[in-house]
MDAnalysis code that builds the backbone (N, CA, C; Angstrom):
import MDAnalysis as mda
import numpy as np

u = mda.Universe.empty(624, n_residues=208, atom_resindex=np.repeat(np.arange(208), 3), trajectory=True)
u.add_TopologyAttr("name", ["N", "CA", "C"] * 208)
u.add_TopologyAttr("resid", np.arange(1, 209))
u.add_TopologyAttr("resname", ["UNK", "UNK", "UNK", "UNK", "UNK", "UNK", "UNK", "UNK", "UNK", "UNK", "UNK", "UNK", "UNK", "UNK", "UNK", "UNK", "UNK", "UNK", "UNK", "UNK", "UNK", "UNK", "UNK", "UNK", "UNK", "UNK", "UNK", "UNK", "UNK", "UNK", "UNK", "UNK", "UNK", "UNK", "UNK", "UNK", "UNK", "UNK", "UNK", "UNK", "UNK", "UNK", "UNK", "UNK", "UNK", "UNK", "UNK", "UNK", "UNK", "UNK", "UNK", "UNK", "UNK", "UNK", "UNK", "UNK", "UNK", "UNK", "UNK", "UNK", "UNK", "UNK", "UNK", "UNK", "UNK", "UNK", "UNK", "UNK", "UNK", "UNK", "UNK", "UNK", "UNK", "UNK", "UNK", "UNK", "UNK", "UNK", "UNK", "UNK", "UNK", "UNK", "UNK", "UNK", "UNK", "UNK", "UNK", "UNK", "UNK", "UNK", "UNK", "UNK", "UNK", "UNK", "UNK", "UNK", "UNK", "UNK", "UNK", "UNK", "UNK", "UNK", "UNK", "UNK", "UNK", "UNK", "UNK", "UNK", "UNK", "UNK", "UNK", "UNK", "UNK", "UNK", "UNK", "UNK", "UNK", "UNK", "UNK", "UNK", "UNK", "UNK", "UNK", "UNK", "UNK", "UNK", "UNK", "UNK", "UNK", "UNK", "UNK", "UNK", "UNK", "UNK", "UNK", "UNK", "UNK", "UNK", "UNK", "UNK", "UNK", "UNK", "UNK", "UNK", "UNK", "UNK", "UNK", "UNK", "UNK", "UNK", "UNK", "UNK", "UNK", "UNK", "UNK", "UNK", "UNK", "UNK", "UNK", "UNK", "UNK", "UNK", "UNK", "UNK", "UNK", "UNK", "UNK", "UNK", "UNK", "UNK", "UNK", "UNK", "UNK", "UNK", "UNK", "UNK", "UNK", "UNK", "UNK", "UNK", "UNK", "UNK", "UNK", "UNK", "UNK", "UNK", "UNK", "UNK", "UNK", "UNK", "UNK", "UNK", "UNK", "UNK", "UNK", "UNK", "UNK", "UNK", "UNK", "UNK", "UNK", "UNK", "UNK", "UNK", "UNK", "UNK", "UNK", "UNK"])
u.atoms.positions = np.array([
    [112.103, 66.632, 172.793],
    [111.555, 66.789, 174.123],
    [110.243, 66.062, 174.220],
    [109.897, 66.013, 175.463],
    [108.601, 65.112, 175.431],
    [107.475, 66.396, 175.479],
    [105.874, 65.486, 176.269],
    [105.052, 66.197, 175.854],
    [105.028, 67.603, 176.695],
    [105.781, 67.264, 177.505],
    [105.626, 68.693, 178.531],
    [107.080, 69.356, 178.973],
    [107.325, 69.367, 177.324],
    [108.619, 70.228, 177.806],
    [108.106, 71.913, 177.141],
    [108.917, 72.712, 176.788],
    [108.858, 74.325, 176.714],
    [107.560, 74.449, 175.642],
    [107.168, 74.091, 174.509],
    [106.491, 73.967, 173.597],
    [105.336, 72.687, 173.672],
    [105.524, 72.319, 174.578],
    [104.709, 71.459, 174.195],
    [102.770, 70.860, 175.197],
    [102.331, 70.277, 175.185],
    [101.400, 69.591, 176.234],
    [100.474, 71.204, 176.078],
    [99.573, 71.128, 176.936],
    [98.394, 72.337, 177.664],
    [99.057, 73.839, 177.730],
    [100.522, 73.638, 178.592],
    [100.823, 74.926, 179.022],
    [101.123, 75.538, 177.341],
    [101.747, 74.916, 176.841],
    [102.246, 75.836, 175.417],
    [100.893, 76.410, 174.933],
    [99.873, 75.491, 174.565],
    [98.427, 75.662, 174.051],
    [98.334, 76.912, 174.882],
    [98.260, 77.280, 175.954],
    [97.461, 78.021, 176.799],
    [98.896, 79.658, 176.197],
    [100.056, 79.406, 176.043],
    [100.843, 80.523, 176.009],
    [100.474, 80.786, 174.539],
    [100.241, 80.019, 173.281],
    [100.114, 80.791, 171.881],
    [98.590, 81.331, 171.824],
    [97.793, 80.819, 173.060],
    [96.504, 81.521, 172.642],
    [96.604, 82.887, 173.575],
    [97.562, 82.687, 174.428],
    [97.654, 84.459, 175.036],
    [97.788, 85.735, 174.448],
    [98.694, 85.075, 173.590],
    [99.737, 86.070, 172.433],
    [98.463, 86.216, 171.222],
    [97.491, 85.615, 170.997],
    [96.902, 85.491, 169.534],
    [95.436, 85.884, 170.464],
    [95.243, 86.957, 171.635],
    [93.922, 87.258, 172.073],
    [93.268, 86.088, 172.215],
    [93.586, 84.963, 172.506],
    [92.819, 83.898, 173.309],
    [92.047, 82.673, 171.942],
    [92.688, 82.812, 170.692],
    [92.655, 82.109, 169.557],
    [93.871, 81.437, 169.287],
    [94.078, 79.967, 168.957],
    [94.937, 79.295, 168.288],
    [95.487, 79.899, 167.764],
    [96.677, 79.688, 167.115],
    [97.143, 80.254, 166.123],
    [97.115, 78.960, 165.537],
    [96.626, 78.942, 163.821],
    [96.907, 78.111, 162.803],
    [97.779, 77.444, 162.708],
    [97.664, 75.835, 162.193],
    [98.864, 75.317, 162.174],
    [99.073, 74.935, 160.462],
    [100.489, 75.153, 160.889],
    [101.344, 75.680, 159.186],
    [100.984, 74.137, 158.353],
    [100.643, 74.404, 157.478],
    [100.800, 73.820, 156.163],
    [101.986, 72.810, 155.861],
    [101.783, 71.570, 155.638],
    [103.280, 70.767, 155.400],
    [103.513, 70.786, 153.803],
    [104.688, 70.730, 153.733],
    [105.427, 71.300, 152.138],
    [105.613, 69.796, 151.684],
    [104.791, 70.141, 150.433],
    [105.090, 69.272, 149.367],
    [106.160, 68.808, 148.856],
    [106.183, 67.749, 148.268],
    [107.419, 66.896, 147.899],
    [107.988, 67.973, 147.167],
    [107.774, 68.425, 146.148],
    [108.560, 69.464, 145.222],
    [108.842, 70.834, 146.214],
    [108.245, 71.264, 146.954],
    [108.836, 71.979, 147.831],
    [110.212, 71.804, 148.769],
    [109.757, 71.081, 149.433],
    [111.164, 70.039, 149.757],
    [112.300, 69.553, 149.117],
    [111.864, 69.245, 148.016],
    [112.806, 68.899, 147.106],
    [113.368, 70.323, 146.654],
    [112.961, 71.148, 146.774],
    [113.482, 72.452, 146.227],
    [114.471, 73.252, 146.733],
    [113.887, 72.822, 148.683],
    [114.832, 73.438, 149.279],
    [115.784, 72.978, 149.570],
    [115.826, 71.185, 149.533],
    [117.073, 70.660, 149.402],
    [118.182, 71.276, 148.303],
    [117.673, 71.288, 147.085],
    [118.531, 71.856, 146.073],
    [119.394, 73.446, 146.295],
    [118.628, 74.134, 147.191],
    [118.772, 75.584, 147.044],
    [120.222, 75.311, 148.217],
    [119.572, 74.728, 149.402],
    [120.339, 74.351, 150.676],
    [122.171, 73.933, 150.670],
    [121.957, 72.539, 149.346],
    [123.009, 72.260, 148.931],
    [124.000, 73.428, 147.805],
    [123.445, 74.109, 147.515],
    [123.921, 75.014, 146.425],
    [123.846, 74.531, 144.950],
    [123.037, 73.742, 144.912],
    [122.692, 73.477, 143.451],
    [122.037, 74.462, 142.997],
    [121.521, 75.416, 143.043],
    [121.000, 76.365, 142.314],
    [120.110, 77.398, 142.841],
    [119.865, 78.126, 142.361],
    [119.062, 79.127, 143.453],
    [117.606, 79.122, 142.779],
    [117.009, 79.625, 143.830],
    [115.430, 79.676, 144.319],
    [114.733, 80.620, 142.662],
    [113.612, 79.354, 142.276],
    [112.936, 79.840, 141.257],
    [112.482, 80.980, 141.227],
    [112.415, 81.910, 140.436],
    [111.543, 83.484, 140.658],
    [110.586, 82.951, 141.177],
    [109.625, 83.297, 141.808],
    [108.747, 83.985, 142.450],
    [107.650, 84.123, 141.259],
    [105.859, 83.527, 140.838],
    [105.077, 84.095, 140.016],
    [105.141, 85.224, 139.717],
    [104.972, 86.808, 140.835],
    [105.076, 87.679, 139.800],
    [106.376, 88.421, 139.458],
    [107.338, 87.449, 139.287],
    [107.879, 88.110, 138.234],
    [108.135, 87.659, 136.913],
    [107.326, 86.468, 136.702],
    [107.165, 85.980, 135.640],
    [106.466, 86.385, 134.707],
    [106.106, 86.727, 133.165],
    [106.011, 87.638, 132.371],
    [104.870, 85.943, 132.057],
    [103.330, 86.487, 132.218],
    [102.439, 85.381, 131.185],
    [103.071, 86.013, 129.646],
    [103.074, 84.546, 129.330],
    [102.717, 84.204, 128.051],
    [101.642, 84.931, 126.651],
    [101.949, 85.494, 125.915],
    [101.411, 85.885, 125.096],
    [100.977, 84.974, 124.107],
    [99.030, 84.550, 123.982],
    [98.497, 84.132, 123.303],
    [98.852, 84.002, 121.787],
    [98.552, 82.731, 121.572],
    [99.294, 82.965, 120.163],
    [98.163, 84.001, 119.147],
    [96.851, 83.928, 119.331],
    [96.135, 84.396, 118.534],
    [96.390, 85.792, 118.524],
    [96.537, 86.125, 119.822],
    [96.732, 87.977, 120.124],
    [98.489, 87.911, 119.021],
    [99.110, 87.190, 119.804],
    [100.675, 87.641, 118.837],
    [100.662, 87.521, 117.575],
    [99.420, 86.480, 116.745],
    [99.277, 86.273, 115.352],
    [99.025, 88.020, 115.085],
    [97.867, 88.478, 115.834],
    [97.162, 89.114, 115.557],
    [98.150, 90.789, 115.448],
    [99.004, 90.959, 116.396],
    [100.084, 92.134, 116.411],
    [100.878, 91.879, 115.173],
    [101.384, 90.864, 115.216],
    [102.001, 90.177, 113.764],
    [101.285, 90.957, 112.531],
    [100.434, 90.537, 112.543],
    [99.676, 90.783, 111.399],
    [99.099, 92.966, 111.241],
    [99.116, 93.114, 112.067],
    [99.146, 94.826, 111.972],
    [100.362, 95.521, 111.506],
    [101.357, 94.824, 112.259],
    [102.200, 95.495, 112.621],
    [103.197, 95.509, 110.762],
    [102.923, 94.750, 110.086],
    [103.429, 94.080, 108.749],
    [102.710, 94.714, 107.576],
    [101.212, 94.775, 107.985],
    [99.905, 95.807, 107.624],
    [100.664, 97.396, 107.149],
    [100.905, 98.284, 108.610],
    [101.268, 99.222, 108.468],
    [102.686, 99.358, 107.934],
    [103.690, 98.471, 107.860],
    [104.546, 98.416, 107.152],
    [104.438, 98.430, 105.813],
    [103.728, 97.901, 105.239],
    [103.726, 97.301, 103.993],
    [103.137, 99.008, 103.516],
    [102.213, 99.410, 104.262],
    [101.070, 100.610, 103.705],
    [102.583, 101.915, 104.160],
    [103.116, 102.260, 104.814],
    [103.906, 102.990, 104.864],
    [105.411, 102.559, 103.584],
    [105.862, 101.644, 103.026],
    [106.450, 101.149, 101.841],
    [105.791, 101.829, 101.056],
    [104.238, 101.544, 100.560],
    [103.918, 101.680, 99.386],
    [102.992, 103.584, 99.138],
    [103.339, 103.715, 100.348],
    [102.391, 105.049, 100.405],
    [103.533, 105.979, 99.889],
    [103.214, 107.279, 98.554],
    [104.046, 107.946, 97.639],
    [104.496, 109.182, 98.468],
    [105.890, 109.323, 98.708],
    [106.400, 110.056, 99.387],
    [105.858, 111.844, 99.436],
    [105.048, 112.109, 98.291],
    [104.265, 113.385, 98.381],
    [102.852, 113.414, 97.741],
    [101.928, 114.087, 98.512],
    [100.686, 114.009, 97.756],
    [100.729, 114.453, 96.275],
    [101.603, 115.315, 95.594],
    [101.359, 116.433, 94.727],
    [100.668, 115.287, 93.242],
    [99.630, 115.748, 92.645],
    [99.160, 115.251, 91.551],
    [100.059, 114.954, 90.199],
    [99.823, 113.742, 89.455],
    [100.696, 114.292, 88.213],
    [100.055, 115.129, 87.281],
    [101.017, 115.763, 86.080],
    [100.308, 116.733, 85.666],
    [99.701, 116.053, 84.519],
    [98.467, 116.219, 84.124],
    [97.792, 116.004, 82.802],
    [98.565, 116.013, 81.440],
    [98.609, 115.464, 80.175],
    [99.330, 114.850, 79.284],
    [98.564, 116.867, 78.740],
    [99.475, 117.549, 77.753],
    [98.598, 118.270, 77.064],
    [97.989, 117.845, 76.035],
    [97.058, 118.676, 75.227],
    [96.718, 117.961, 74.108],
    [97.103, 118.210, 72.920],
    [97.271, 117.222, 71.863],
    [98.225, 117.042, 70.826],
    [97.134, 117.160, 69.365],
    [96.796, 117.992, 68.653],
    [95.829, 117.924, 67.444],
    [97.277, 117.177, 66.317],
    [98.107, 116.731, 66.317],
    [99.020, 116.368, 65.002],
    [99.709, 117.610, 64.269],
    [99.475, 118.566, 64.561],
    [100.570, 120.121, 63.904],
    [101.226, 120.658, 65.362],
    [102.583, 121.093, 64.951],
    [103.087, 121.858, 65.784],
    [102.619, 123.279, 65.554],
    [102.588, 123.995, 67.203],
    [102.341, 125.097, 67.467],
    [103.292, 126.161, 66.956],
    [104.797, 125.542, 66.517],
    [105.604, 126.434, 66.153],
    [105.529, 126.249, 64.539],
    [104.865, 126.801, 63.485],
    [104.796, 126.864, 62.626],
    [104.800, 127.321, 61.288],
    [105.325, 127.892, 60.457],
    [105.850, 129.372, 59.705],
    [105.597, 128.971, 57.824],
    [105.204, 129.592, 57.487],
    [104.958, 129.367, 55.815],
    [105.878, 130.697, 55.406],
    [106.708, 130.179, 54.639],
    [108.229, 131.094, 54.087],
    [108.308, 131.258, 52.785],
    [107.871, 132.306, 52.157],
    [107.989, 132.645, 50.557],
    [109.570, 133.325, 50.412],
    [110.331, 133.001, 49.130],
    [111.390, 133.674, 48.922],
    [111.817, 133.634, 47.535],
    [111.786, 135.064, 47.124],
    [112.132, 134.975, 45.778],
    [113.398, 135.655, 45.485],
    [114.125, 134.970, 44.808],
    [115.201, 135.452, 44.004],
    [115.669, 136.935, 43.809],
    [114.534, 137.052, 42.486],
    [114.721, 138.706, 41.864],
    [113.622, 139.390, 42.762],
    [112.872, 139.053, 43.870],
    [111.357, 139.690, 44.427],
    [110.404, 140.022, 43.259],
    [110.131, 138.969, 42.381],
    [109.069, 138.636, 41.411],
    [108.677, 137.595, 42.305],
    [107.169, 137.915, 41.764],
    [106.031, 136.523, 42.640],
    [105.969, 135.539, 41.756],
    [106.471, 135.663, 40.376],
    [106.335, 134.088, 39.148],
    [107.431, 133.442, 39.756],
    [108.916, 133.726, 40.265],
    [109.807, 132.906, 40.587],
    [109.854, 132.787, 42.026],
    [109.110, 132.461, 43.075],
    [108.987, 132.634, 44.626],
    [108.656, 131.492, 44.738],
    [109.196, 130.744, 45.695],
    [109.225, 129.269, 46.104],
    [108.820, 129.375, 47.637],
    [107.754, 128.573, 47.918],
    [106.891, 128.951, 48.791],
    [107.209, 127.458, 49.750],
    [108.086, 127.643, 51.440],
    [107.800, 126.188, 52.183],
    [107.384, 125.963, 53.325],
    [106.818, 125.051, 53.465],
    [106.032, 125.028, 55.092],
    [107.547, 124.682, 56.445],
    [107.195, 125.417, 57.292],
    [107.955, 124.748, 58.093],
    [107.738, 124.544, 59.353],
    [107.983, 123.484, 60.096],
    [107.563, 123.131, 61.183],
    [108.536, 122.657, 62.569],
    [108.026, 122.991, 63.532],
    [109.599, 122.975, 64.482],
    [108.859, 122.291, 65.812],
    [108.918, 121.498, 66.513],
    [109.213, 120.770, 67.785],
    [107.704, 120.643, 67.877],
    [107.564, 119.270, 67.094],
    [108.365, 117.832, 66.273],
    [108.955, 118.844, 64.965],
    [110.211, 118.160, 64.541],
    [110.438, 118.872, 63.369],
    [109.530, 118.299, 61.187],
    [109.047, 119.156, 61.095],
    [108.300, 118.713, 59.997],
    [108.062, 119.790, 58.754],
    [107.204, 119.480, 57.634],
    [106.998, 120.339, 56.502],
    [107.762, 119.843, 55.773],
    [108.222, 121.215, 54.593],
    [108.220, 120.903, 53.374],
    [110.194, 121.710, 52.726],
    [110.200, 122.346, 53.932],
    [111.296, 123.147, 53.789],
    [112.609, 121.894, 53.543],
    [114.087, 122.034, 52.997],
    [114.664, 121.775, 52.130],
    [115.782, 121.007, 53.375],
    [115.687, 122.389, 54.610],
    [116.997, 121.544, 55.372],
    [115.886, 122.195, 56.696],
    [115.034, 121.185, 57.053],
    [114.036, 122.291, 58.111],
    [115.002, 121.490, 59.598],
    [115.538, 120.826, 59.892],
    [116.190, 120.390, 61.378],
    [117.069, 121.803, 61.311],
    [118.038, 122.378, 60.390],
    [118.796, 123.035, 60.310],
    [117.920, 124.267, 60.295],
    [116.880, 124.539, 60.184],
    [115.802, 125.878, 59.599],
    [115.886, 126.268, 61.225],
    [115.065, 125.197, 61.647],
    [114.463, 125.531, 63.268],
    [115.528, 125.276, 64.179],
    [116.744, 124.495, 64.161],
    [117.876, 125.183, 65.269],
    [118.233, 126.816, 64.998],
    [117.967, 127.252, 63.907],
    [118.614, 128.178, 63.595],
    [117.498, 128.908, 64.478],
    [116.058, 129.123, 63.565],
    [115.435, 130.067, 64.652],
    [115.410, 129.858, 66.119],
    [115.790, 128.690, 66.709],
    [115.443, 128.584, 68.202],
    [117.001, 129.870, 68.678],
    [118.024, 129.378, 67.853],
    [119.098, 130.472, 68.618],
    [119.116, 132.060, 68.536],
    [117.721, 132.177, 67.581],
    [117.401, 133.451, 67.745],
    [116.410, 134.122, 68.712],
    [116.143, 132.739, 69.371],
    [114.861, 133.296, 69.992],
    [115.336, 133.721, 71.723],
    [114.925, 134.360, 72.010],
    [114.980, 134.963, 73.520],
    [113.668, 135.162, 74.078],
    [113.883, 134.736, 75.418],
    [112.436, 135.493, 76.117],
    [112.270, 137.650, 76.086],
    [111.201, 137.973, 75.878],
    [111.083, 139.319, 75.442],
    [111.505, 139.862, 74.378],
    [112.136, 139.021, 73.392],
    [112.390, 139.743, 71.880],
    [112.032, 139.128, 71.045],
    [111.468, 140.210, 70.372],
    [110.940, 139.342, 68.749],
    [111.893, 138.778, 67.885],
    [112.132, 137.909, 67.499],
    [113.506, 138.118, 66.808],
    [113.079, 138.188, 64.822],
    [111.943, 138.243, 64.531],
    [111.505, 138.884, 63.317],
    [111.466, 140.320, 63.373],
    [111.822, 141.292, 64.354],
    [111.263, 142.285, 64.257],
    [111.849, 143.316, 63.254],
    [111.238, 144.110, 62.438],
    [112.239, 144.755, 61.665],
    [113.120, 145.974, 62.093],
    [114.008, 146.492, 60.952],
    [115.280, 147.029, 61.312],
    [114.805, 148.257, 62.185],
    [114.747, 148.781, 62.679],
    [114.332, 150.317, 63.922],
    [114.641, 151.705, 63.166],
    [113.837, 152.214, 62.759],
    [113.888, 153.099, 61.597],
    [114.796, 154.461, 62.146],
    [115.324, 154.415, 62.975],
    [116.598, 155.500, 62.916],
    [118.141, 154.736, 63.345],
    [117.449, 152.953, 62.583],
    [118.633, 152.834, 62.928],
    [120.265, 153.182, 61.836],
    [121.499, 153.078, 62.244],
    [122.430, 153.529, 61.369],
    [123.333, 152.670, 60.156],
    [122.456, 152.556, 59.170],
    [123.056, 151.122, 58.392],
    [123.654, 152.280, 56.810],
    [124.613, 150.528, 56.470],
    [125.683, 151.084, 55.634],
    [124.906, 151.652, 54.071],
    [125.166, 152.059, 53.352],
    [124.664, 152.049, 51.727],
    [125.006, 150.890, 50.885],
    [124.818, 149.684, 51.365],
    [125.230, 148.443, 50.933],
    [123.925, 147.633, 49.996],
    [124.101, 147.218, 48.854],
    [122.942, 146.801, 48.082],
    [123.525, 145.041, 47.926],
    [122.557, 144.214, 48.034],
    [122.722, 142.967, 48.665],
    [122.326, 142.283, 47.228],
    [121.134, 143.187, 46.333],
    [120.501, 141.973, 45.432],
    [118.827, 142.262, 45.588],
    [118.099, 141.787, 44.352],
    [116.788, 142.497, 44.582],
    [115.463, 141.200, 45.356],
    [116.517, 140.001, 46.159],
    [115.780, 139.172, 46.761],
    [115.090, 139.764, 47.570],
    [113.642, 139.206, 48.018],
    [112.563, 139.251, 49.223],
    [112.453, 137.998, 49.430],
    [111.639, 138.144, 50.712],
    [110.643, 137.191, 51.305],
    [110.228, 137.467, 52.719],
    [109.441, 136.378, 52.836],
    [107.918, 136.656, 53.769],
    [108.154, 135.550, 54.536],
    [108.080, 136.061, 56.234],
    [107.709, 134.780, 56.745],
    [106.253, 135.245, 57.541],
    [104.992, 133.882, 57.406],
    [104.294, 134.058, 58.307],
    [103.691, 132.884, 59.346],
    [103.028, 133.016, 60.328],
    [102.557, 131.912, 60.877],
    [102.602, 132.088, 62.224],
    [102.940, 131.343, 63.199],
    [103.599, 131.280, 64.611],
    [104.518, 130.547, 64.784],
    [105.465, 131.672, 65.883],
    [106.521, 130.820, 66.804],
    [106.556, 131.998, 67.951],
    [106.765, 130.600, 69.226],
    [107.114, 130.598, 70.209],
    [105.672, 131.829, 70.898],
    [104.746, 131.254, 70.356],
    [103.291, 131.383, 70.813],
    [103.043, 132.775, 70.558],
    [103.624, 133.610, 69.370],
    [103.156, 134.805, 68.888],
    [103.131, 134.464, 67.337],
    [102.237, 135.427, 66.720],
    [101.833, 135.660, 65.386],
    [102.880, 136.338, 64.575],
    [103.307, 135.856, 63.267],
    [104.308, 136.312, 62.628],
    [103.859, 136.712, 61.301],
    [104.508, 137.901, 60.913],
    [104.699, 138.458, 59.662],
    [105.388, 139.406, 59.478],
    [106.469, 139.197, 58.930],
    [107.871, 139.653, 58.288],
    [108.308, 139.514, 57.210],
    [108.620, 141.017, 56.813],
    [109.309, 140.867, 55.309],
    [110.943, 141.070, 55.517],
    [111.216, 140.195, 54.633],
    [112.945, 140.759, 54.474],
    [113.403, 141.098, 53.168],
    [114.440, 141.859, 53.097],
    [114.739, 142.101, 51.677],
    [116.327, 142.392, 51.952],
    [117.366, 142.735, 50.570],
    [118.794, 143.119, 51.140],
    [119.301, 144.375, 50.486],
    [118.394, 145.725, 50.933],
    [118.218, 146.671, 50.302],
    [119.635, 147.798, 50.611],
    [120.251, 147.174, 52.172],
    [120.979, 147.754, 52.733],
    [122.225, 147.219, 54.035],
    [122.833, 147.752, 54.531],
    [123.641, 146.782, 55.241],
    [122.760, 146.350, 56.875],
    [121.840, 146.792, 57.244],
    [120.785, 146.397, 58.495],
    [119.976, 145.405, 57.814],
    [119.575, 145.682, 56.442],
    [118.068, 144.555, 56.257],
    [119.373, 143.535, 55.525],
    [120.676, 143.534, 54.744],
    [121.256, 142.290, 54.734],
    [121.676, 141.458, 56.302],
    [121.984, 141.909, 56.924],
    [122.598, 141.023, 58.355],
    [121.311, 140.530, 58.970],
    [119.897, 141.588, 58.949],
    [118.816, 140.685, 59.223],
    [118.717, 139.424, 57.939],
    [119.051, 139.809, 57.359],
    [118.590, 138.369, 56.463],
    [119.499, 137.117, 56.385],
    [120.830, 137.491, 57.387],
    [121.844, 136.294, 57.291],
    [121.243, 135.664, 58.343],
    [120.914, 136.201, 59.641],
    [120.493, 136.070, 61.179],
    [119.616, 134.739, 60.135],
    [119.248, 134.622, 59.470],
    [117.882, 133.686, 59.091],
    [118.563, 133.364, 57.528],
    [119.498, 132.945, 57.634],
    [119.954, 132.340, 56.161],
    [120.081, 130.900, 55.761],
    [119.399, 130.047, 56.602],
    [119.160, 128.755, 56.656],
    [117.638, 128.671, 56.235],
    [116.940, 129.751, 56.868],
    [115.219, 129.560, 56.965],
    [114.829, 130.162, 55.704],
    [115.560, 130.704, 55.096],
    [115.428, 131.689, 54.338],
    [115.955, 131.267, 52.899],
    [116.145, 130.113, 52.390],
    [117.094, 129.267, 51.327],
    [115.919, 129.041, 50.506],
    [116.647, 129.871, 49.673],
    [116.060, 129.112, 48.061],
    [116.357, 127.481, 47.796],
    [115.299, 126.797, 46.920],
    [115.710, 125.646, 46.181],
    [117.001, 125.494, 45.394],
    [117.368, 126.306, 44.912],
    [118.711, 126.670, 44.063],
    [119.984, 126.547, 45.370],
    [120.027, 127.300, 46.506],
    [120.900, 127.545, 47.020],
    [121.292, 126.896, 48.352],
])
């Protein structure tokens, strides 16, 4: 249309400043080549319309992402190596070179003190002087129980046979199993022989 058709010349001027309280209204902005070019593309159906800035996600700095990197690998590494319970270990005990389980064993034959053969014996580490002591100290460990002595002697109303064994003795003394020992045995009868088999390994003459 020319200058004085519906939009155009004085009268239009005079109708957009009616509508806008007696001010111009602004005139629009012309679109850049890449604008244009954009909407050609969208128009034809080549592709649709770029997001929009905000919904574009900025970029994460590399120094900041070094920097998460680097924590995040931190607390990994410290959660790996951190020990699944506080509890302490326990202290080594202490070791002087003798075992605590320890017994000096006299045993004589006829119970004369000229023929009594006297041996050390030692149990967990196994050691001394005794003849078959690995075999000495399994033996006493299967006598041992929590709450019983197992040296203790025969219980004086107890009911034993009239059985005479032989006029052997012997003595054990020392410690085991963290009490003080001293015991006599002899095989005067059928209670003090079966106590003396209970211990017939620990209890061996050189001869036998």
């Amino acid at each position: 249309m020319g200058a004085h058709g519906p939009y155009g010349g004085a009268r239009a001027v005079r109708e957009r400043g009616a509508l806008t309280g007696g001010e111009p209204l602004p005139r629009a902005q012309p679109l850049t080549a890449e604008q244009r070019a954009r909407r050609r593309r969208v128009r034809r159906g080549g592709g649709s319309a770029p997001p929009t800035d905000h919904t574009r996600s900025a970029p994460m700095p590399l120094l900041h992402r070094l920097a998460v990197t680097a924590a995040l690998t931190t607390a990994a590494t410290a959660g790996a190596l951190a020990p699944a319970a506080a509890t302490p270990l326990p202290l080594p005990l202490p070791f002087d070179g003798e075992s605590a389980d320890r017994l000096m064993i006299t045993v004589s034959e006829t119970g004369e003190a000229n023929d009594a053969a006297t041996f050390l014996l030692s149990c967990h580490p196994t050691g001394g002087t005794h003849p078959r002591a690995r075999a000495a100290c399994a033996q006493l460990d299967s006598q041992t129980a929590w709450g019983r002595d197992p040296f203790a002697p025969v219980a004086p109303d107890a009911m034993c046979t009239r059985q005479y064994g032989g006029p052997a003795t012997a003595r054990v003394t020392g410690h085991w199993a963290g009490r003080p020992v001293n015991a006599r045995f002899n095989r005067t009868d059928g209670c003090e022989i079966a106590r003396w088999n209970r211990f017939s390994v620990v209890l061996r003459t050189p001869g036998s």
